[in-house]
mmCIF file as gemmi writes it, N, C-alpha and C atoms, coordinates in Angstrom:
data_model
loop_
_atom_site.group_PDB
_atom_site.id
_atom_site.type_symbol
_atom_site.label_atom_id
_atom_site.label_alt_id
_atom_site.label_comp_id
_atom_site.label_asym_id
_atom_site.label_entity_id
_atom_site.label_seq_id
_atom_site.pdbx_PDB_ins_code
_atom_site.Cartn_x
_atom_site.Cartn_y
_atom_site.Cartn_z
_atom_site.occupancy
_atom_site.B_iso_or_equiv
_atom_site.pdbx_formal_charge
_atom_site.auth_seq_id
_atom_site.auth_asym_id
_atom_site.pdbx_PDB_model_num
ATOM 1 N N . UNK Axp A 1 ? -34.861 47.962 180.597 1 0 ? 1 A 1
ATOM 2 C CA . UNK Axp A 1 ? -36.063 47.312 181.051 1 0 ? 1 A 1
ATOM 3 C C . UNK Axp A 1 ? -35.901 45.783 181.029 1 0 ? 1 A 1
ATOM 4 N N . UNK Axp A 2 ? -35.042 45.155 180.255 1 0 ? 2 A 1
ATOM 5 C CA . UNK Axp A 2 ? -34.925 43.81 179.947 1 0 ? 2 A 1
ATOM 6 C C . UNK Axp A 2 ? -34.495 43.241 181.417 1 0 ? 2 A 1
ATOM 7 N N . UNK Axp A 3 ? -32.96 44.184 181.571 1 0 ? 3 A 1
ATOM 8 C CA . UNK Axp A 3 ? -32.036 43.745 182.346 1 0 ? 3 A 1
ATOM 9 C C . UNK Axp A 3 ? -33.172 43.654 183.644 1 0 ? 3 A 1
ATOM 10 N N . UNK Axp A 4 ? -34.174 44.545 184.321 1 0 ? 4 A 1
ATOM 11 C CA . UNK Axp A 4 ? -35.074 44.736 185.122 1 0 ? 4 A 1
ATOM 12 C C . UNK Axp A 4 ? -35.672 43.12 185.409 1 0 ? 4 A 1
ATOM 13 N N . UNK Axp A 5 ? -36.379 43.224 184.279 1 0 ? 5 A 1
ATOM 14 C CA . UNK Axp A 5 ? -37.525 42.229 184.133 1 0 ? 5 A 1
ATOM 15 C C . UNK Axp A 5 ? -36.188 40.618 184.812 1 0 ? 5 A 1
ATOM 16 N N . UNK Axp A 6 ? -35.347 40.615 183.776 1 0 ? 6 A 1
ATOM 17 C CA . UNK Axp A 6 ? -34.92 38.96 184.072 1 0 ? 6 A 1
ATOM 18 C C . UNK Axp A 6 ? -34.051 39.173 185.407 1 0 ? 6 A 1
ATOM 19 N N . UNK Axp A 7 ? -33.769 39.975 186.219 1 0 ? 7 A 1
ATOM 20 C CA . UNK Axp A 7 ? -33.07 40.287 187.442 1 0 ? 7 A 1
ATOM 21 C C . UNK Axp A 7 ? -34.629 39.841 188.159 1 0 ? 7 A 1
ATOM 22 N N . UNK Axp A 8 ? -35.633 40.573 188.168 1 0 ? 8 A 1
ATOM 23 C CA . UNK Axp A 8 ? -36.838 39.98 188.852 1 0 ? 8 A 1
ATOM 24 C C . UNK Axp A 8 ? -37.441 38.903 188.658 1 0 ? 8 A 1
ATOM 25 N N . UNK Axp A 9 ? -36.886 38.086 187.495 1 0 ? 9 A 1
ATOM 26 C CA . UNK Axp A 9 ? -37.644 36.78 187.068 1 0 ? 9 A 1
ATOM 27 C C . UNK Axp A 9 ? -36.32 35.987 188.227 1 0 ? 9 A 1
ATOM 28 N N . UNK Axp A 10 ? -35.093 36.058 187.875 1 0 ? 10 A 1
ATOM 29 C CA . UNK Axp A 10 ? -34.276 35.41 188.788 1 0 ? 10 A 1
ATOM 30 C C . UNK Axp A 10 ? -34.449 35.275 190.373 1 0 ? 10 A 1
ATOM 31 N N . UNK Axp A 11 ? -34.832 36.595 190.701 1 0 ? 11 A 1
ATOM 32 C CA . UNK Axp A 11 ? -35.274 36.407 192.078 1 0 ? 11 A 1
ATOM 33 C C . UNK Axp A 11 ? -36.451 35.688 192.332 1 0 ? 11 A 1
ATOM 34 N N . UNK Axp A 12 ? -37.278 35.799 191.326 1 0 ? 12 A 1
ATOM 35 C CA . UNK Axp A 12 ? -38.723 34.782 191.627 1 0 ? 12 A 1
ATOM 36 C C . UNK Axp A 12 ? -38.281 33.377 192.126 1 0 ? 12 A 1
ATOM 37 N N . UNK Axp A 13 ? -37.435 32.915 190.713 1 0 ? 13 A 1
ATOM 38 C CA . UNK Axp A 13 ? -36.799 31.122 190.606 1 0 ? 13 A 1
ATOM 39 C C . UNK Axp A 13 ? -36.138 31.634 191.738 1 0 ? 13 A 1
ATOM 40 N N . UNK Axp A 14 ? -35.395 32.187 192.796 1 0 ? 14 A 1
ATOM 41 C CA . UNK Axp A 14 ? -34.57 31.738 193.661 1 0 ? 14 A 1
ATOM 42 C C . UNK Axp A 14 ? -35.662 31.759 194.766 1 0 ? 14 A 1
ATOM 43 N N . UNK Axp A 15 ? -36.658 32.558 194.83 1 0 ? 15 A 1
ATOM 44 C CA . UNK Axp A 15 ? -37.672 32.661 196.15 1 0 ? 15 A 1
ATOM 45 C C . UNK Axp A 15 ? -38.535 31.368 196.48 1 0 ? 15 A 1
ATOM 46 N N . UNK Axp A 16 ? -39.033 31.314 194.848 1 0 ? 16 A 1
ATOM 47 C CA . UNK Axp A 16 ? -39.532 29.309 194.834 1 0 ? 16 A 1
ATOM 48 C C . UNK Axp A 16 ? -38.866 28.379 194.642 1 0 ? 16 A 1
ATOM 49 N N . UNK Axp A 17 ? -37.395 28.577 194.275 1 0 ? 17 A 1
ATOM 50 C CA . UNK Axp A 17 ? -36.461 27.379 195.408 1 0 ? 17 A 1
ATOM 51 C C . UNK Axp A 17 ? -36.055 27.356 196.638 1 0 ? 17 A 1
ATOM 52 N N . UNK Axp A 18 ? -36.318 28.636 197.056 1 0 ? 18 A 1
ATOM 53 C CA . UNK Axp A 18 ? -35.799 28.224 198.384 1 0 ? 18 A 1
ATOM 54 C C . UNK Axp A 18 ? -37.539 27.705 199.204 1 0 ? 18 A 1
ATOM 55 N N . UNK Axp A 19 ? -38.657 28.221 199.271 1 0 ? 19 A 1
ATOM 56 C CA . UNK Axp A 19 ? -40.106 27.469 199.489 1 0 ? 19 A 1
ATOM 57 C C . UNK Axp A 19 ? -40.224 26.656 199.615 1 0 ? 19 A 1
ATOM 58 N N . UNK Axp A 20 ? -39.755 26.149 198.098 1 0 ? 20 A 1
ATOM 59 C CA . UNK Axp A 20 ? -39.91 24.788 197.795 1 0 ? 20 A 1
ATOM 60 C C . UNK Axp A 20 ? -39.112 23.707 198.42 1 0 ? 20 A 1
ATOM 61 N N . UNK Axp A 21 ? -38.043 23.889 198.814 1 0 ? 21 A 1
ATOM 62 C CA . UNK Axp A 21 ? -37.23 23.19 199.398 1 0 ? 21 A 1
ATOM 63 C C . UNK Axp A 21 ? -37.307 23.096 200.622 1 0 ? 21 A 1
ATOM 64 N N . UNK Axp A 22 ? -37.935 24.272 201.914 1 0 ? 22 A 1
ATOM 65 C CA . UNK Axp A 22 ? -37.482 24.367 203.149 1 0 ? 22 A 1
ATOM 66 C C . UNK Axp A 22 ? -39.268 24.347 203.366 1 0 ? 22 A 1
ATOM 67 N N . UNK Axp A 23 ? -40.109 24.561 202.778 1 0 ? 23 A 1
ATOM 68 C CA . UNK Axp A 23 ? -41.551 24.485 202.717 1 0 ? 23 A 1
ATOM 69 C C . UNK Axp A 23 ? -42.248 23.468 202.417 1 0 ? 23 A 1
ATOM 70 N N . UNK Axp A 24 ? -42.467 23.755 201.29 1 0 ? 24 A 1
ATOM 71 C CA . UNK Axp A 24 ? -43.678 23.095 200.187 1 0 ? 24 A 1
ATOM 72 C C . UNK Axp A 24 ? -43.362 22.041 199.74 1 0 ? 24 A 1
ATOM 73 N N . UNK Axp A 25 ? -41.802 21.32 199.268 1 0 ? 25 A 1
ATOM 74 C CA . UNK Axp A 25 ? -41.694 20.392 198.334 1 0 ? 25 A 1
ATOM 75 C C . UNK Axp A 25 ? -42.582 19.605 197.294 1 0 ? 25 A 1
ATOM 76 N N . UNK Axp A 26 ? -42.403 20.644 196.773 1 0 ? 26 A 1
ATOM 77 C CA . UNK Axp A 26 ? -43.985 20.653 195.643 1 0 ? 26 A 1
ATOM 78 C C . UNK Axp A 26 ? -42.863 19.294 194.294 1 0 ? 26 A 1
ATOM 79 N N . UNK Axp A 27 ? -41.668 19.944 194.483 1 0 ? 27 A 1
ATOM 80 C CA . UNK Axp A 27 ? -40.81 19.802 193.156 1 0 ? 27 A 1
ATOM 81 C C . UNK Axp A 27 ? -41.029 19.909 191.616 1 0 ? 27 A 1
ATOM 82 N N . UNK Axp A 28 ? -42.332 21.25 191.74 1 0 ? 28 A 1
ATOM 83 C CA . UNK Axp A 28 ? -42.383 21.359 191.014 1 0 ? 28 A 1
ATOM 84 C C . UNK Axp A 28 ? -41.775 22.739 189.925 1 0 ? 28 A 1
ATOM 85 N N . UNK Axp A 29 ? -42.531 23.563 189.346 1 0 ? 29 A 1
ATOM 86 C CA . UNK Axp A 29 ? -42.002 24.19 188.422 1 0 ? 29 A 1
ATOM 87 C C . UNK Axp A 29 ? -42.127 25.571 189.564 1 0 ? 29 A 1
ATOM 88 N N . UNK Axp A 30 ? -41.657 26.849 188.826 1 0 ? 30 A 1
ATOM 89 C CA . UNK Axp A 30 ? -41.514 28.175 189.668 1 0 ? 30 A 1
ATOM 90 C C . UNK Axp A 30 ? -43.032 28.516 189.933 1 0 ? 30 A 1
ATOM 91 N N . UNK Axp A 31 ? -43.668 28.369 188.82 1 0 ? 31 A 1
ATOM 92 C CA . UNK Axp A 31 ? -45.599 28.791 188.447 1 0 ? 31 A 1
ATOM 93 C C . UNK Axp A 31 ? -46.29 27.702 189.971 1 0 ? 31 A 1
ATOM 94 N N . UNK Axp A 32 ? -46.208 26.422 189.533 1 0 ? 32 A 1
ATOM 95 C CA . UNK Axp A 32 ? -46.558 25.416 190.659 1 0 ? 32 A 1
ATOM 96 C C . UNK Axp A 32 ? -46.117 25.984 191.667 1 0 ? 32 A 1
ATOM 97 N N . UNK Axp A 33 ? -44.932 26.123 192.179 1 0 ? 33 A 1
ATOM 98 C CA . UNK Axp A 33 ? -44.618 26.46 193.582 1 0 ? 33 A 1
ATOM 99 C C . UNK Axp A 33 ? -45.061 28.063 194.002 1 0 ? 33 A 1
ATOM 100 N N . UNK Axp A 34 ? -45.199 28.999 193.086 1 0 ? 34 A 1
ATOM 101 C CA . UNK Axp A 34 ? -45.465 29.989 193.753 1 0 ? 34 A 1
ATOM 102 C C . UNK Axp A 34 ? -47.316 29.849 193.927 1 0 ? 34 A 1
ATOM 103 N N . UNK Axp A 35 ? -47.609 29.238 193.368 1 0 ? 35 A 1
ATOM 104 C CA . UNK Axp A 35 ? -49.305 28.847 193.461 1 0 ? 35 A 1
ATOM 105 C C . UNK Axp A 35 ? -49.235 27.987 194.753 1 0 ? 35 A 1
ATOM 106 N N . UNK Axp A 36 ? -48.878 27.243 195.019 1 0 ? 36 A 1
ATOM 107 C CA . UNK Axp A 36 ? -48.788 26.631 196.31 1 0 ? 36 A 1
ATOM 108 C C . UNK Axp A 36 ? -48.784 27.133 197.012 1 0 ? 36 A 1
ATOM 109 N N . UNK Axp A 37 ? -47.795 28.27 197.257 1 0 ? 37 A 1
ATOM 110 C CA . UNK Axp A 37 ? -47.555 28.827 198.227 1 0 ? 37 A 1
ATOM 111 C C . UNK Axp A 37 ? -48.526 29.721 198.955 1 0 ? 37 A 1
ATOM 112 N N . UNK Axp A 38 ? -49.171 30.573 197.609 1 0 ? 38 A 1
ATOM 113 C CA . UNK Axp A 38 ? -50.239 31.578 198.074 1 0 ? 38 A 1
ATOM 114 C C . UNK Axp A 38 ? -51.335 30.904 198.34 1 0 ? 38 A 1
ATOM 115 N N . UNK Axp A 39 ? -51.449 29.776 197.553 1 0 ? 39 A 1
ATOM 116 C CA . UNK Axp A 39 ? -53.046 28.829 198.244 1 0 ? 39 A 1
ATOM 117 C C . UNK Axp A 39 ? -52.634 28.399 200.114 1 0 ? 39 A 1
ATOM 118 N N . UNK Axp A 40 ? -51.732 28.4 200.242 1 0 ? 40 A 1
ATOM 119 C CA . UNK Axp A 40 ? -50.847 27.874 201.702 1 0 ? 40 A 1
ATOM 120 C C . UNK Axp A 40 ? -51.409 28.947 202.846 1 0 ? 40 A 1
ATOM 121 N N . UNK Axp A 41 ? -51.619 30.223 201.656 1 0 ? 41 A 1
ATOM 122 C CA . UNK Axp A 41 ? -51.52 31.435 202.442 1 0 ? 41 A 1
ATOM 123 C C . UNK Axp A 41 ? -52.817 32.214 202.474 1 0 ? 41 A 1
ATOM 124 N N . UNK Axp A 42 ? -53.919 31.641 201.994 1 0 ? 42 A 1
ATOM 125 C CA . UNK Axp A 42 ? -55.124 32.133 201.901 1 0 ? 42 A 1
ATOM 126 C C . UNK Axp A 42 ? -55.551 32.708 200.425 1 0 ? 42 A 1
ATOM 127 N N . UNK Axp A 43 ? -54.549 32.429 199.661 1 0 ? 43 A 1
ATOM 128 C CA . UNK Axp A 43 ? -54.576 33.422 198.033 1 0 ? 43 A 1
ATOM 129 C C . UNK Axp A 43 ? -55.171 31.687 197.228 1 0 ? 43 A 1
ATOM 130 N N . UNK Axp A 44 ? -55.996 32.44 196.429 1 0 ? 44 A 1
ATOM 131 C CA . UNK Axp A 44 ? -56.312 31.741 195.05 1 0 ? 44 A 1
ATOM 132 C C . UNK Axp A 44 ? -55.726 31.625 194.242 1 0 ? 44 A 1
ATOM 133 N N . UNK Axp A 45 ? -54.39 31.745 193.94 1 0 ? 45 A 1
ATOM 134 C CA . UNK Axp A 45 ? -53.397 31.585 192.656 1 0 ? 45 A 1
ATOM 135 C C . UNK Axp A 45 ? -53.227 30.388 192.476 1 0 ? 45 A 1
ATOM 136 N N . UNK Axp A 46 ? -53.487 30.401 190.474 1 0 ? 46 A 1
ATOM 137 C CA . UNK Axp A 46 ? -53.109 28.456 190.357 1 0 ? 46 A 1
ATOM 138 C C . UNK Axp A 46 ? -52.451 28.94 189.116 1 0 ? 46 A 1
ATOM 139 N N . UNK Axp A 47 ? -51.688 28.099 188.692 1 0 ? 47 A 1
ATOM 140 C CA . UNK Axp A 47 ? -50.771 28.345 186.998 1 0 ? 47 A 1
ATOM 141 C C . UNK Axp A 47 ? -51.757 28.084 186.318 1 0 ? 47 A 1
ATOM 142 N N . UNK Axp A 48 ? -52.116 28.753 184.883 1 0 ? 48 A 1
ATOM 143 C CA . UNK Axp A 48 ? -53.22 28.342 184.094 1 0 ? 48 A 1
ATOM 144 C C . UNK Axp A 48 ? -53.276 27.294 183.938 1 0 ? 48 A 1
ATOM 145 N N . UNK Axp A 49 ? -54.211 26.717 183.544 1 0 ? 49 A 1
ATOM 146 C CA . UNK Axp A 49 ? -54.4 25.545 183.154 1 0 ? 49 A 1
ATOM 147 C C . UNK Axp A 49 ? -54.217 24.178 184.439 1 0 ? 49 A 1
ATOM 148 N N . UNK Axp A 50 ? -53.795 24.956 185.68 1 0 ? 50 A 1
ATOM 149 C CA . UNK Axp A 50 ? -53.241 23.57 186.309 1 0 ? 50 A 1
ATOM 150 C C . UNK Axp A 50 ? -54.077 23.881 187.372 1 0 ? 50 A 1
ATOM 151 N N . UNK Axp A 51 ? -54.675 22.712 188.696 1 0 ? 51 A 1
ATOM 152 C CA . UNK Axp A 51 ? -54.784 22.502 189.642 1 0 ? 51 A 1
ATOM 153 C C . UNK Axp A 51 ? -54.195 22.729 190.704 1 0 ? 51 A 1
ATOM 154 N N . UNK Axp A 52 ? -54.032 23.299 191.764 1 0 ? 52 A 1
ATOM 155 C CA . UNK Axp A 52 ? -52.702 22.98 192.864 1 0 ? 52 A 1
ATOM 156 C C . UNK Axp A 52 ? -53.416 22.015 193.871 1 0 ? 52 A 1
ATOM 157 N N . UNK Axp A 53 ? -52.978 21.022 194.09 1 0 ? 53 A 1
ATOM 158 C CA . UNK Axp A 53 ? -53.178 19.549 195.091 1 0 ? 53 A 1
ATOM 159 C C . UNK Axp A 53 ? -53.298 20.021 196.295 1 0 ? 53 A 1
């Protein structure tokens, strides 16, 4: 289950670098950029505690 979980956490960080780079240039963290993205996209996702601009 471990091996699962951090194989899917890796693909996350590679999905919001590549966004972030060819998209969004948020430069920010994986949480920031995947919140960006879905606010981009009609979704309400923000990292706790944070705002997305």
């Amino acid at each position: 289950m471990r091996l699962t979980a951090s194989v899917l956490r890796t693909a996350f960080d590679d999905l919001a670098a590549v966004l972030d780079a060819r998209f969004l240039g948020t430069g920010g963290i994986v949480e920031r950029i995947l919140a960006a993205y879905a606010a981009d996209h009609g979704g309400r996702a923000q990292p706790q505690g944070e705002e997305c601009p």
